[in-house]
DRENKEMI-194738 format. One line per field, with one value per residue (C-alpha): residue in one letter; x, y, z; residue number from 0. Coordinates in steps of 0.001 Angstrom, whole numbers, plus 524288, in hexadecimal, padded with zeros to 5 digits. Layout:
aa <- c(A / ...)
X <- c(X / ...)
Y <- c(Y / ...)
Z <- c(Z / ...)
i <- c(NUM / ...)
end
This chain:
aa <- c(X / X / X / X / X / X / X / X / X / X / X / X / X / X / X / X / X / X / X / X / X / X / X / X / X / X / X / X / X / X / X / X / X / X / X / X / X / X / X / X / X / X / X / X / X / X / X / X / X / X / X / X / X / X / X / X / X / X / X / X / X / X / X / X / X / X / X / X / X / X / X / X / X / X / X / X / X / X / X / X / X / X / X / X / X / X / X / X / X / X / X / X / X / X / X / X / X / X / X / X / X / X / X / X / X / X / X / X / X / X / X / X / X / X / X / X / X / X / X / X / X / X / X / X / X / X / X / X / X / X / X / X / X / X / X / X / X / X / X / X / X / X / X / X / X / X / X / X / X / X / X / X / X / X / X / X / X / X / X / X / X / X / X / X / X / X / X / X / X / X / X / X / X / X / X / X / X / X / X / X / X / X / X / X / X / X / X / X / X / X / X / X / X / X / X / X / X / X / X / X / X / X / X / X / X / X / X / X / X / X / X / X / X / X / X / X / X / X / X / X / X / X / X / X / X / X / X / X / X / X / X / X / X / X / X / X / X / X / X / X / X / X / X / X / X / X / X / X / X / X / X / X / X / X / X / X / X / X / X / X / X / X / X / X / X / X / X / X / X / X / X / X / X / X / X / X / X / X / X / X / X / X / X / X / X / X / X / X / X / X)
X <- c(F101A / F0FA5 / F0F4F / F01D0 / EF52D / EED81 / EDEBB / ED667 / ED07A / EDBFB / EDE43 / EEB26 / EF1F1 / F005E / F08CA / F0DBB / F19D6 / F1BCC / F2920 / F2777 / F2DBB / F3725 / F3BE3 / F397E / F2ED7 / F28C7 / F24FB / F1CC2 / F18CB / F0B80 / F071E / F1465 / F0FE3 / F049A / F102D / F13D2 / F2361 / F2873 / F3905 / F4119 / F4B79 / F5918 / F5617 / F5F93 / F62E1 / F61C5 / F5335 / F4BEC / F3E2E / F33E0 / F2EA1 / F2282 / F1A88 / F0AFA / F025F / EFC26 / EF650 / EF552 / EF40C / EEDAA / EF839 / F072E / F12D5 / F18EB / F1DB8 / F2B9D / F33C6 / F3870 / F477F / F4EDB / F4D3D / F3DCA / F3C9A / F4571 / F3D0E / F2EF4 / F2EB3 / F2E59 / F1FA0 / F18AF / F0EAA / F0FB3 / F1B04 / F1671 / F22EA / F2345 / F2D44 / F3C4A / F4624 / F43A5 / F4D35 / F4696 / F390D / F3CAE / F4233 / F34D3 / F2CB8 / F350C / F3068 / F22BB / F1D0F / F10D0 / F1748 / F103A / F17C0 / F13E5 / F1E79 / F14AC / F0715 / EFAFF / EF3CF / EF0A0 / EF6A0 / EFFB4 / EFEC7 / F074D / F0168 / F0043 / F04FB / F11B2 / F1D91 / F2312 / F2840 / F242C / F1470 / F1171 / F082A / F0325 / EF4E6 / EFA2D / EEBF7 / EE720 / EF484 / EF30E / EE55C / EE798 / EF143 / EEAB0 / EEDA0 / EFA86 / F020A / F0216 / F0F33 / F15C8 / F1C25 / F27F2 / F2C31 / F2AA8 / F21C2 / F1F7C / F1A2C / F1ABC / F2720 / F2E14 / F3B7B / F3A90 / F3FF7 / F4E60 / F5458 / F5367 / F5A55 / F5249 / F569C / F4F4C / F4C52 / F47E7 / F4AC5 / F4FC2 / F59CA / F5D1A / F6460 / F62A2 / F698C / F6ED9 / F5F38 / F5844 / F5870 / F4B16 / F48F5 / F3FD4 / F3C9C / F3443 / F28F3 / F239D / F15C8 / F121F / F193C / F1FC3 / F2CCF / F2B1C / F32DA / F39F5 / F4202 / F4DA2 / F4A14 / F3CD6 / F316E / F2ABF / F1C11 / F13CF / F0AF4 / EFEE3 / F070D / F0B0C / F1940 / F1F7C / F2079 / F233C / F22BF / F2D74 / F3A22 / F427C / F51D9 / F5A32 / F6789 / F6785 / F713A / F70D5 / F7319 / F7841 / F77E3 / F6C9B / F7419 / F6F2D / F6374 / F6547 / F610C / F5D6C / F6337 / F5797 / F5B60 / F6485 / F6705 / F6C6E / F69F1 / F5CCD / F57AB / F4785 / F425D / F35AE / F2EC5 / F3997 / F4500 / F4E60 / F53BA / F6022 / F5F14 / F6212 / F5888 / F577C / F5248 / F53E1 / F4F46 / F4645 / F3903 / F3BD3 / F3927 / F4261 / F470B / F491B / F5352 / F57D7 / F63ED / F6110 / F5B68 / F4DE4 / F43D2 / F42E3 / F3295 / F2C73 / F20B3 / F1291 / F13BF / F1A76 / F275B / F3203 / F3E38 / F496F / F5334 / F5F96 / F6C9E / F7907 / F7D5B / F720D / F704E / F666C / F6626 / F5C87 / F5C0B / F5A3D)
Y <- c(B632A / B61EF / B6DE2 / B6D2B / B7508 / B6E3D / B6EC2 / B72A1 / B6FEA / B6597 / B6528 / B6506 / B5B94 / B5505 / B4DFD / B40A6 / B3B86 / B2C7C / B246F / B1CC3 / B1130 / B0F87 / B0108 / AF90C / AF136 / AFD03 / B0460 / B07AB / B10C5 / B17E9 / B24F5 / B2A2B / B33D1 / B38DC / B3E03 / B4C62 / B4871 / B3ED2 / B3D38 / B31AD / B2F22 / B2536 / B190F / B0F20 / B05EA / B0F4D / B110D / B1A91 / B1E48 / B284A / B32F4 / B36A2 / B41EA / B41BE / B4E08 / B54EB / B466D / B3C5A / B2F21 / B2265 / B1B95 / B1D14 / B126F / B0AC9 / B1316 / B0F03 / B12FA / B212D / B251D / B3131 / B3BC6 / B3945 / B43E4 / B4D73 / B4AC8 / B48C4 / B5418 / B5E82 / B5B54 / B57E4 / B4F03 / B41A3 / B3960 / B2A29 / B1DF4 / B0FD1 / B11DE / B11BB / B101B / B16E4 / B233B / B26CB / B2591 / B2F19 / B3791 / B37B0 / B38C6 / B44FB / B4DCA / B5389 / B4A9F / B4158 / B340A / B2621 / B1BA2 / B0DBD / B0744 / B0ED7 / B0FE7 / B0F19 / B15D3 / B0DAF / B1560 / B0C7F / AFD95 / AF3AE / AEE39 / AE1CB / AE609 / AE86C / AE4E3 / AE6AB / AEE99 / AF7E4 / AF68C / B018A / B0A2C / B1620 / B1B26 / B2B29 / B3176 / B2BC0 / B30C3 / B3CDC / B3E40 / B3B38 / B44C5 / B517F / B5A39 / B5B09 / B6783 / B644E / B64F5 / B7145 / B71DC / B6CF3 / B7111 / B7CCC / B7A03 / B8200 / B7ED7 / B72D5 / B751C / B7C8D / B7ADC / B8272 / B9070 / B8FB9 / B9417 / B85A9 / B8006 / B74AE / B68E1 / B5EBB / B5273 / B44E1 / B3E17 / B3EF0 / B31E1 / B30FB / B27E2 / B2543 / B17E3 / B0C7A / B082D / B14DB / B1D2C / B2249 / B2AF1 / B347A / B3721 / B429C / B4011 / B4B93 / B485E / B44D1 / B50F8 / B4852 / B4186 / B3272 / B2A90 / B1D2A / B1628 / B0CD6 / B0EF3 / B0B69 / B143C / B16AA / B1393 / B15AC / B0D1B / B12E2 / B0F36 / B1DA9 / B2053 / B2710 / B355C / B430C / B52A8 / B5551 / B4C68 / B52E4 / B4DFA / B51A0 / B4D72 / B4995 / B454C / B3849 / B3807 / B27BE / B2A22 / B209D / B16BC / B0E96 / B18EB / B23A4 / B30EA / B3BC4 / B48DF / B5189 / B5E97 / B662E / B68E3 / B6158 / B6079 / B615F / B5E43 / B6144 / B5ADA / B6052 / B608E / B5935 / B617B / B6174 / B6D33 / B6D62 / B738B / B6F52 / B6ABF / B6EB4 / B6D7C / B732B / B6B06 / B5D49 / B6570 / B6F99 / B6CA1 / B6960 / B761D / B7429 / B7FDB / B8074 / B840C / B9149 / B9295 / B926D / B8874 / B7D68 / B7CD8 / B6F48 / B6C9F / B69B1 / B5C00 / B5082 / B4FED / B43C7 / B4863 / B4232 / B3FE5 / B3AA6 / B385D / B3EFC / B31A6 / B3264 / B3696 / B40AE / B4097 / B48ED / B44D9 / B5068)
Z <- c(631E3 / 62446 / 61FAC / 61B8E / 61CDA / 627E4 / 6236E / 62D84 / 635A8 / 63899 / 64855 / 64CF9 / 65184 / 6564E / 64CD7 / 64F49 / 64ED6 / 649D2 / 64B33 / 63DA6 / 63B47 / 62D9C / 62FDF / 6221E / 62BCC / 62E02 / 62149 / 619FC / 62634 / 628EC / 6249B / 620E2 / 61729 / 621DB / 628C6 / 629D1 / 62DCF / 62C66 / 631D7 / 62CF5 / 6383A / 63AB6 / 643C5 / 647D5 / 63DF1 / 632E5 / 631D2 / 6333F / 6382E / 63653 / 63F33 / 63AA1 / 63D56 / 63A88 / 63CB9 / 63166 / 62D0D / 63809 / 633B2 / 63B53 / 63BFF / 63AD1 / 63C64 / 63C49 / 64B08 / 6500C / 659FB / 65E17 / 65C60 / 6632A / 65878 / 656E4 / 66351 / 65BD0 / 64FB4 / 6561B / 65F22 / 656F8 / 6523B / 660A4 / 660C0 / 66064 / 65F62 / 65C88 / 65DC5 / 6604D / 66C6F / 66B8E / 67432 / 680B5 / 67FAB / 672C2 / 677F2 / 68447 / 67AA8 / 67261 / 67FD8 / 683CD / 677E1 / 67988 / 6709D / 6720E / 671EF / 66D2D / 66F7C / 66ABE / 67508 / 68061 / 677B8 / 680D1 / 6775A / 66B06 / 660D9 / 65D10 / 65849 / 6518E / 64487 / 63FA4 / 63050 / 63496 / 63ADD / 64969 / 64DD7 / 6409C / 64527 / 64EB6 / 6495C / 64EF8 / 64EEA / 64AA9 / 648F6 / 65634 / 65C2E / 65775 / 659E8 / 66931 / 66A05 / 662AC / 66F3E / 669AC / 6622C / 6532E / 64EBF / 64958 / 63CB9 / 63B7E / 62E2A / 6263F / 61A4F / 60DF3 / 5FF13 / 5F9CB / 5F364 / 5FEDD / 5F99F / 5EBAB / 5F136 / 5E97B / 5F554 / 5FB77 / 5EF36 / 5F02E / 5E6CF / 5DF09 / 5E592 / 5E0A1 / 5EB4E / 5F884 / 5FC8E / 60D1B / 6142C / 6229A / 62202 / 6197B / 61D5B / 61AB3 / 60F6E / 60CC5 / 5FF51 / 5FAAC / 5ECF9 / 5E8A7 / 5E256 / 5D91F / 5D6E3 / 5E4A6 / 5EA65 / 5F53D / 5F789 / 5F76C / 601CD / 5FE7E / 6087E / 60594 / 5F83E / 5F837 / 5F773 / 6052D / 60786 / 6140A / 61683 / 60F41 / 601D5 / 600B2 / 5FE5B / 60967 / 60523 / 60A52 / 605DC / 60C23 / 60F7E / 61973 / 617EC / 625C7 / 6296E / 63696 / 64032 / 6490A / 65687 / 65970 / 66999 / 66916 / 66369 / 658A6 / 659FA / 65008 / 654CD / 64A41 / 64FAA / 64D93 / 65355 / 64CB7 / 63F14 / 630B0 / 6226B / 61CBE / 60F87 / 60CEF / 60211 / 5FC84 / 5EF89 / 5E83E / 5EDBE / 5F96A / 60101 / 60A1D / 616C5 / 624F2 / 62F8C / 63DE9 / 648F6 / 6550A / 66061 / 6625B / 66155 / 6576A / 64800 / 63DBF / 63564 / 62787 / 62230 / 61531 / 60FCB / 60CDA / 61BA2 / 61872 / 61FE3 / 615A8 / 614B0 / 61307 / 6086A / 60FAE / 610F9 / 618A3 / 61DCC / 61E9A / 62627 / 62471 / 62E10 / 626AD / 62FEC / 62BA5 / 626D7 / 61D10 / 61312 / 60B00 / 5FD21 / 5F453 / 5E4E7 / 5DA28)
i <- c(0 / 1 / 2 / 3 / 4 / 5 / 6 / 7 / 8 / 9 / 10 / 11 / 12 / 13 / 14 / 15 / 16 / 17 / 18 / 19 / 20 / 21 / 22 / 23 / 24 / 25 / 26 / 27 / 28 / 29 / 30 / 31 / 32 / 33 / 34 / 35 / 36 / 37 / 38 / 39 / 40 / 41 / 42 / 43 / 44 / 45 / 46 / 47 / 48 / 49 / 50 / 51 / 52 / 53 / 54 / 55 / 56 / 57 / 58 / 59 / 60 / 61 / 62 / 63 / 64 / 65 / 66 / 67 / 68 / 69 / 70 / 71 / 72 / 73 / 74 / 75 / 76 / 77 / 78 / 79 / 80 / 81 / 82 / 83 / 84 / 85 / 86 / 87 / 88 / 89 / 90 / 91 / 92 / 93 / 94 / 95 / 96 / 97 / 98 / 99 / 100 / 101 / 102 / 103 / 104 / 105 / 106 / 107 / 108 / 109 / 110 / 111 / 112 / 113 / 114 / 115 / 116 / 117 / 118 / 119 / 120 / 121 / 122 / 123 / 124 / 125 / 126 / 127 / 128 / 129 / 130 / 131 / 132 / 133 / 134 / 135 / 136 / 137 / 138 / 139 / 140 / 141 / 142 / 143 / 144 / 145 / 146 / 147 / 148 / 149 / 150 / 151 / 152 / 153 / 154 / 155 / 156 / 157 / 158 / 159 / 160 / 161 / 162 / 163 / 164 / 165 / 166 / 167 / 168 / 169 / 170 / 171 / 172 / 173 / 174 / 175 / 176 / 177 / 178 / 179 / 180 / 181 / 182 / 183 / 184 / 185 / 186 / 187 / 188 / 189 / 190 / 191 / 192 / 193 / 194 / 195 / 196 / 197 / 198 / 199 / 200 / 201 / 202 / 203 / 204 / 205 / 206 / 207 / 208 / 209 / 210 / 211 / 212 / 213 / 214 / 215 / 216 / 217 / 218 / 219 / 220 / 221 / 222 / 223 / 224 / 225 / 226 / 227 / 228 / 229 / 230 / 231 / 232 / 233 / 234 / 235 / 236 / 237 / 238 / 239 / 240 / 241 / 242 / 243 / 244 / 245 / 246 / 247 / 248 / 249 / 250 / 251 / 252 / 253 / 254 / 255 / 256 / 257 / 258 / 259 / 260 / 261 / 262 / 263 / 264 / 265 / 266 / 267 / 268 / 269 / 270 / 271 / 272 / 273 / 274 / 275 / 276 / 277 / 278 / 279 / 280 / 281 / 282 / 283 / 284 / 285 / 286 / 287 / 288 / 289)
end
């Protein structure tokens, strides 16, 4: 899901799906930078969590988990497999339990493959076992791609007219405003939040080969629930390499892919690497620095 070669003889096997929590309480988080996608979503109050997506490199353990909202089906089912979440309120976890996906639930666990740790704080301690998951699950379709990948600079044909970029600023809220600033030497963008660099919890700083900008619409009809509005189409921006390229996003329906089209109408190609996607409202805002 990367984009990578897969050495063999590497078995196949499902992704899995992790609601990750993003409250102050809750960071650093674990095995970010494992992750093949990674999408950075609205919540009530202005924050925002993660759903992550693990499959090409499964770790242990991932957390801390939290609760599941009413886009996570529109965003989850696309990639089968496993969907992992703490609970939620009871509309959003039919909603989850309708798609096709395998779902762990820590509210219902009989199974041992979650547990709340001592080192940090309720209610941002669940943490899930991920490789044992996986591993009881293996009957399961691997995932197909979801994006289309190329070199590792994918956006250097002229026709994209792909600009410089330093740094990429986003707003989700007064509370959230995470950053990305590319970083030349490692190859990767490095993530900051609230002005303050990002680390997971191995001491790495949070980074990514490819940060995904859409403009996305909110649905309020849960009320003080925000609901992303997944299916249908907006502004794109696809940052890569240390430039950006404008396009628009679709997608058609809750299980098909995200589509990544330029300006010029060509399929915007990724670099082999992971992914952060993210999902800014149309109250946002997305601004990328020369």
């Amino acid at each position: 899901m990367r984009g990578t070669r897969l050495e063999a003889p590497a078995a196949p096997h499902p992704s899995i799906a992790v609601k990750i929590d993003n409250h102050e309480e809750a960071r650093p988080q674990i095995a970010l930078n494992r992750s093949d996608i990674a999408f950075e979503e609205l919540v009530e109050g202005g924050l925002t969590r993660y759903l992550v997506v693990w499959q090409s490199d499964v770790p242990e353990s991932v957390g801390p988990v939290r609760s599941v909202r009413p886009m996570d089906p529109d965003i989850a089912s696309p990639f089968g497999g496993i969907m992992a979440y703490s609970g939620g309120q009871e509309q959003f976890v039919e909603m989850m339990m309708a798609t096709p996906l395998v779902n762990l639930v820590f509210d219902f666990d009989d199974t041992g493959l979650f547990e709340r740790v001592d080192e940090r704080p309720g209610p941002h301690d669940v943490i899930l076992a991920a490789a044992e998951a996986v591993s009881r699950n293996v009957s399961l379709a691997p995932p197909p791609v979801q994006f289309s990948y190329g070199t590792a600079d994918p956006l250097a044909a002229p026709a994209l007219a792909a600009t410089p970029t330093s740094r990429i600023d986003l707003v989700f809220s007064e509370s959230r405003f995470p950053s990305w600033d590319w970083d030349a030497a490692s190859g990767v963008w490095l993530r900051s939040q609230e002005g303050a660099p990002d680390f997971e919890a191995s001491g790495d700083r949070v980074r990514a080969t490819n940060v995904v900008t859409m403009r996305v619409g909110i649905d309020w009809s849960y009320g003080e629930v925000p609901r992303t509005v997944m299916v249908g189409s907006g502004e794109a921006w696809v940052s890569v390499a240390g430039k950006t390229v404008h396009g628009t996003w679709t997608k058609d329906a809750a299980a098909a892919p995200i589509v990544l089209t330029a300006d010029d109408g060509s399929r915007i190609r990724l670099a082999p690497g992971n992914t952060w996607v993210e999902l800014v409202p149309d109250d946002g805002s997305a601004t990328f620095v020369p």
